[in-house]
C-alpha positions as CSV (number, residue, x, y, z in Angstrom):
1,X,-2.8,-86.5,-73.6
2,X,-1.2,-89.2,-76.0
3,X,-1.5,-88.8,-80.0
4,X,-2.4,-92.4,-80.5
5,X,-0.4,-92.1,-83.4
6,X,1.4,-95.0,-84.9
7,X,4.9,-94.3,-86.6
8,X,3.6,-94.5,-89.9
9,X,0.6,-91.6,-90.1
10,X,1.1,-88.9,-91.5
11,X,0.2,-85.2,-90.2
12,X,-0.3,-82.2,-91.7
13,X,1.1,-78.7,-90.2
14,X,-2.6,-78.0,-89.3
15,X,-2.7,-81.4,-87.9
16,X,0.2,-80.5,-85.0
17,X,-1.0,-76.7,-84.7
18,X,-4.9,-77.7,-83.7
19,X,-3.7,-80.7,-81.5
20,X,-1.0,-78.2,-79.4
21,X,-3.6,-74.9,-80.2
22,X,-0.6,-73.9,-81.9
23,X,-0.7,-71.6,-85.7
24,X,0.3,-73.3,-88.7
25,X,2.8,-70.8,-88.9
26,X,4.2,-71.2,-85.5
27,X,4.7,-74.9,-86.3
28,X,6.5,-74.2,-89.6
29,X,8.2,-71.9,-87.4
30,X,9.2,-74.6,-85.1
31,X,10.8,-76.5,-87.7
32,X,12.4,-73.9,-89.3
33,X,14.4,-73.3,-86.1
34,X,15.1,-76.9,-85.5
35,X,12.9,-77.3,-82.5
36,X,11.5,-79.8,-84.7
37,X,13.1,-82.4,-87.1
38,X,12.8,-81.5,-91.2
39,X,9.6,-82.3,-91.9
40,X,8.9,-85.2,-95.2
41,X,7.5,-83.8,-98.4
42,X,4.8,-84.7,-100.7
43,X,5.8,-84.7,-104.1
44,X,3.5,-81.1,-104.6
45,X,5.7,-79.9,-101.7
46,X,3.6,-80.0,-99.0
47,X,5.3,-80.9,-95.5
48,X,4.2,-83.9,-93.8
49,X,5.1,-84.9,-90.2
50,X,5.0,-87.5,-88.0
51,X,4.1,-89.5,-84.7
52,X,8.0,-88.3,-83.8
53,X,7.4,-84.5,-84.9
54,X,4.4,-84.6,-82.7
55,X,6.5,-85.9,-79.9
56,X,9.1,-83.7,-80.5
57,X,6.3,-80.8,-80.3
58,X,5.4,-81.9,-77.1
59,X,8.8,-82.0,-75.5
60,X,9.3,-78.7,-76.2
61,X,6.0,-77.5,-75.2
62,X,6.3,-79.1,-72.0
63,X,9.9,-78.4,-71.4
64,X,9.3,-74.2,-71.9
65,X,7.2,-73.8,-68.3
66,X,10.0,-74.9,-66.7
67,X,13.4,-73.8,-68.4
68,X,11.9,-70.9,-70.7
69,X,11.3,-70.7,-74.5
70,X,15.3,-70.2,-75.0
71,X,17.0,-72.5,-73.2
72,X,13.7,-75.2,-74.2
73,X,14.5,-74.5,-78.3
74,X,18.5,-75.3,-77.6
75,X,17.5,-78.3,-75.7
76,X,15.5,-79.7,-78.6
77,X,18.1,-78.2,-81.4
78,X,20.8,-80.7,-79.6
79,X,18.6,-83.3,-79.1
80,X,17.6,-83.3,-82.8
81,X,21.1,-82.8,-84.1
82,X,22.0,-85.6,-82.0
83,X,24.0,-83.4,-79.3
84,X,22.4,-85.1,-76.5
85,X,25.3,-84.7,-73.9
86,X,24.9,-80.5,-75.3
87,X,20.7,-81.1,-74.4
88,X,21.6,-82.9,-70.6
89,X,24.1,-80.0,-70.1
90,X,21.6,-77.0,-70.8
91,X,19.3,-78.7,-68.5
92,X,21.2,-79.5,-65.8
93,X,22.4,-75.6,-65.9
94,X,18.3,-74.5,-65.5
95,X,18.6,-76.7,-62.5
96,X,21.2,-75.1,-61.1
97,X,19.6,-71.6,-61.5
98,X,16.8,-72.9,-60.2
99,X,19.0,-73.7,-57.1
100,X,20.6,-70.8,-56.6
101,X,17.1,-69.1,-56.7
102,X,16.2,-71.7,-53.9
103,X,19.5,-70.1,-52.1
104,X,18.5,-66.6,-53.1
105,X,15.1,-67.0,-51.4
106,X,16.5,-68.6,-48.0
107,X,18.6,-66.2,-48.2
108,X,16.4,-63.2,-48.0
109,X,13.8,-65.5,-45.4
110,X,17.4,-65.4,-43.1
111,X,17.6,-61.6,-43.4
112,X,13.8,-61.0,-43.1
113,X,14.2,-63.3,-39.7
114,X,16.9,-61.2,-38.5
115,X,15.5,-58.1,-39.6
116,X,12.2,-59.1,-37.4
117,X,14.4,-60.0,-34.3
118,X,17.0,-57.1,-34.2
119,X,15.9,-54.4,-36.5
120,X,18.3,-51.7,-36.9
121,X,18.3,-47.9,-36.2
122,X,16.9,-45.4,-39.0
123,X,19.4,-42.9,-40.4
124,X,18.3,-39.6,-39.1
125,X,19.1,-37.1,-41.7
126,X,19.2,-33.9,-39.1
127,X,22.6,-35.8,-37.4
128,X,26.1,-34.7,-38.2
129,X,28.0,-37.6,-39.8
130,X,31.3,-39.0,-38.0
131,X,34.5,-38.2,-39.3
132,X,35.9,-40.1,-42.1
133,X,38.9,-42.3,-40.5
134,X,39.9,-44.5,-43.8
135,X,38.7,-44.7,-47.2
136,X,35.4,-45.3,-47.6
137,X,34.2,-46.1,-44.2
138,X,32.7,-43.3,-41.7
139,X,34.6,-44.0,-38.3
140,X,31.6,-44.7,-35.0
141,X,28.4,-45.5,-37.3
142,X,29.6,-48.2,-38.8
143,X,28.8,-46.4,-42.0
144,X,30.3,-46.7,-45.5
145,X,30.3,-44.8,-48.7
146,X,28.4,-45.6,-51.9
147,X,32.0,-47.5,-53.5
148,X,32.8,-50.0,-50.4
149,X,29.5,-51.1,-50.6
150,X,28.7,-51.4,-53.8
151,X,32.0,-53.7,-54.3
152,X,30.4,-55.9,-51.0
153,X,27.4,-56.1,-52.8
154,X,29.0,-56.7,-56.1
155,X,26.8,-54.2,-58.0
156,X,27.9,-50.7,-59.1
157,X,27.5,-47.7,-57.5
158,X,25.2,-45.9,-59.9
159,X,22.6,-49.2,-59.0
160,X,22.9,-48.0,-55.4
161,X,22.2,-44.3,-56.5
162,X,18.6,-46.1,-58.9
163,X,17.9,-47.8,-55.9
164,X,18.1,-44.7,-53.6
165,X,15.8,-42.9,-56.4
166,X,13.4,-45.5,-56.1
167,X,13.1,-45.2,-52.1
168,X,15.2,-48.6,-51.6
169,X,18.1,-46.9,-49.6
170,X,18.0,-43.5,-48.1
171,X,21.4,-42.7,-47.2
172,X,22.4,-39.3,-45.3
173,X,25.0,-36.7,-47.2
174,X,28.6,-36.4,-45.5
175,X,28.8,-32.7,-44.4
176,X,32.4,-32.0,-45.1
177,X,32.4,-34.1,-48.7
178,X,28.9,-34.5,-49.6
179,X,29.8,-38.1,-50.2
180,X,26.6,-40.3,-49.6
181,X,26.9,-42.2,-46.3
182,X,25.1,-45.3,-45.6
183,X,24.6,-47.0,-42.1
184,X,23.9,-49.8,-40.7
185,X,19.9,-49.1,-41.7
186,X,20.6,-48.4,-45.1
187,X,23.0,-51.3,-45.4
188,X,20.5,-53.8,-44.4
189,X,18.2,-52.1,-46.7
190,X,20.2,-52.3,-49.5
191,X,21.0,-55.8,-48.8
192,X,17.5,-56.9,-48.8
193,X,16.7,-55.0,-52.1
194,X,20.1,-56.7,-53.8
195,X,18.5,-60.2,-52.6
196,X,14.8,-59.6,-54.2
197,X,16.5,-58.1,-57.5
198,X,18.1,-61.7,-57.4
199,X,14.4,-62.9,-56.9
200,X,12.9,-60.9,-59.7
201,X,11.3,-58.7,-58.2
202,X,10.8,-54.8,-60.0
203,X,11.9,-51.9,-58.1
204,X,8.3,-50.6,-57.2
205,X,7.6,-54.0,-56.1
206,X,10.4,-54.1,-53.6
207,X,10.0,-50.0,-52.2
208,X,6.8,-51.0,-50.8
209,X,8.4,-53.8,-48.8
210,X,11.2,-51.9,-47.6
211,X,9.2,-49.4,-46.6
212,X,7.1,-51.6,-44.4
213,X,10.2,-53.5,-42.7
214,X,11.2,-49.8,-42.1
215,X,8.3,-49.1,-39.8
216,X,7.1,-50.5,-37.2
217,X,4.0,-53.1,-37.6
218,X,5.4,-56.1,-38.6
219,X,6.9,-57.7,-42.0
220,X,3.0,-59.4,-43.3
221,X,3.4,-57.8,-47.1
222,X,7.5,-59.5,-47.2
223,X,6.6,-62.6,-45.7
224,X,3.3,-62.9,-48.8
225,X,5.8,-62.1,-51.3
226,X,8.0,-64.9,-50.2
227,X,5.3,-67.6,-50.0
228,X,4.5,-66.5,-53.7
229,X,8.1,-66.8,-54.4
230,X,7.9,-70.3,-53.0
231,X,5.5,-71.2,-55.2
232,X,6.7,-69.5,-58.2
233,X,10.1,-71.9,-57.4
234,X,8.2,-75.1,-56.7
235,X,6.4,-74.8,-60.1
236,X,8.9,-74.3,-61.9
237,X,10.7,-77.3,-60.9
238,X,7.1,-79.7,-61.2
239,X,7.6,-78.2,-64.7
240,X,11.3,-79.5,-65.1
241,X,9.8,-82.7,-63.9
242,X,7.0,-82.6,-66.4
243,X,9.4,-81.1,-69.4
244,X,11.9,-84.0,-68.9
245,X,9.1,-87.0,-68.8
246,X,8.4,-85.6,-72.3
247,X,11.7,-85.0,-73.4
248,X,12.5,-89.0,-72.2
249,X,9.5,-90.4,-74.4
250,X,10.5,-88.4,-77.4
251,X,14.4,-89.9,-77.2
252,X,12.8,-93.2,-76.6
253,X,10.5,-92.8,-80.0
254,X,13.5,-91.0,-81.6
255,X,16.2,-94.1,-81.0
């Protein structure tokens, strides 16, 4: 909703905080941090604001769904220390992310549509494993130990060894080394776990979806958390659109 303010009233810190259901303090705040511009002073001291601090609120508030209370407060420290080219840059990296989290989710829907149309076999803890023939990879399983595929993954190894505590992997123990050996199964698992970490998703959110791709019965419970994903992406980036209308009318007010 406009302020239908004009660039002469004055506002008290009350004024912005009921208007934006805001504190007084969290507006002080606000300035303070130079989310807002310095506020004007009475000659008791009081601060004063204006039709442009309001503005300025407003950007911000709108610009935080989509980019995040960080990223929004260095936005509006740039703008207001007149670093807009700083401001466009920290933007255009929250679209990016916001990207690459449109990648990460295709990502796992491609795994997920392979998983559905060739799933692969279960480790089977009672088997022997295969001899070792070169480092790190278990020769006629296509298996590998916990350091090859961490590097693949580009995590470390003791996130493969959480993950196997929190039921994401379950990989079989080498009988001559005790090595942990992971095949093809606990690959893929580990792959789609790496992909939903990407995605935000907690460890006990992801067990419970593993779990179910494991068995047979279908992949309903992934395929709802994806949709939510979708949305969760899709409005955050209404909110970009929304955060940057803001931001524009507050440069156009500012000059």
């Amino acid at each position: 909703m406009g302020e239908n303010l004009q660039s002469g009233d004055r506002l008290r810190p009350i004024d912005l905080a009921r208007r934006n259901g805001l504190s007084t303090q969290a507006v002080r705040n606000y300035e303070e941090a130079g989310i807002l511009p310095a506020a004007g002073r009475t000659p008791h001291g009081y601060r004063t604001y204006t039709s442009q601090h309001a503005r300025a609120l407003r950007a911000f508030l709108a610009l935080v769904p989509g980019h995040g209370h960080r990223t929004a407060a260095s936005v509006m420290r740039a703008v207001n220390e007149g670093a807009d080219d700083e401001a466009f840059r920290l933007i255009d990296e929250s679209h990016a992310q916001l990207l690459e989290d449109r990648r990460t989710l295709h990502a796992v829907e491609t795994a997920i549509r392979d998983l559905a149309s060739t799933p692969g076999p279960e480790s089977d803890p009672a088997s022997g494993p295969d001899p070792v023939s070169g480092p790190g990879v278990v020769s006629g399983s296509g298996g590998s130990f916990i350091g090859p595929l961490a590097d693949k993954l580009g995590i470390r190894p003791a996130t493969l060894r959480k993950w196997e505590r929190a039921g994401l992997v379950r990989p079989r123990r080498d009988r001559q080394t005790g090595y942990r050996v992971y095949d093809e199964a606990d690959v893929r698992d580990a792959r789609l776990a790496h992909q939903l970490r990407r995605g935000g998703y907690l460890l006990e959110q992801i067990a419970p979806l593993i779990a179910h791709v494991r068995a047979a019965g279908g992949l309903e419970p992934l395929e709802a958390a994806l949709r939510g994903w979708h949305g969760r992406l899709s409005t955050r980036g209404r909110a970009m659109l929304a955060g940057a209308a803001e931001l524009e009318a507050y440069l156009r007010e500012r000059g």
